[in-house]
C-alpha positions, 0 to 999 in steps of 0.5 A: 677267543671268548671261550678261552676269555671266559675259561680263564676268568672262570678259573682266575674268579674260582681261585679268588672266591677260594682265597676269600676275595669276595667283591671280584671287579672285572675291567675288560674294554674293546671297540663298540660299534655305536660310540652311544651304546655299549655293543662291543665287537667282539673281535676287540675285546681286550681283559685288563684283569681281575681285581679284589675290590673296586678301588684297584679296578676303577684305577685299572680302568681310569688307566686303560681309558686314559690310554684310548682317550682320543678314540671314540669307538674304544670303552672300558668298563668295570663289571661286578663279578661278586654280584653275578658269582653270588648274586643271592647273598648281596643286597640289592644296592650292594 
């Protein structure tokens, strides 16, 4: 399942760096082994989506959070694509 998770994002992050999104957000969550830690069974993991700035992804997160908010063991995160894309042309706290 991760390969096809990965090619697919690579494809969604390539098509919207070409379309001019630059501050790509990426909310995917699953079910982590320590409720303490982030260490995420990879058998879980659920991609919530892509998204062009990080006022629409942290709503996509607070959604999908809210829907698990009674289990422990279940996290969503929000990643930074445009700082792993182009990590040299961002400033540090960027």
């Amino acid at each position: 399942m991760l390969p096809q998770l990965n090619n697919a994002l690579e494809r969604q992050a390539h098509a919207a760096t070409v379309s001019g999104m630059s501050k790509l957000h990426l909310v995917f969550g699953g079910r982590v082994k320590d409720p303490r830690v982030l260490e995420f069974d990879p058998g879980t993991i659920q991609t919530v989506g892509i998204f062009p700035d990080y006022k629409s992804a942290e709503k996509a997160w607070r959604s999908a959070a809210q829907r698990t908010v009674d289990d422990a063991e279940m996290r969503f995160v929000v990643v930074h694509l445009h700082k792993l894309l182009e990590p040299d042309t961002l400033k540090p706290d960027a």
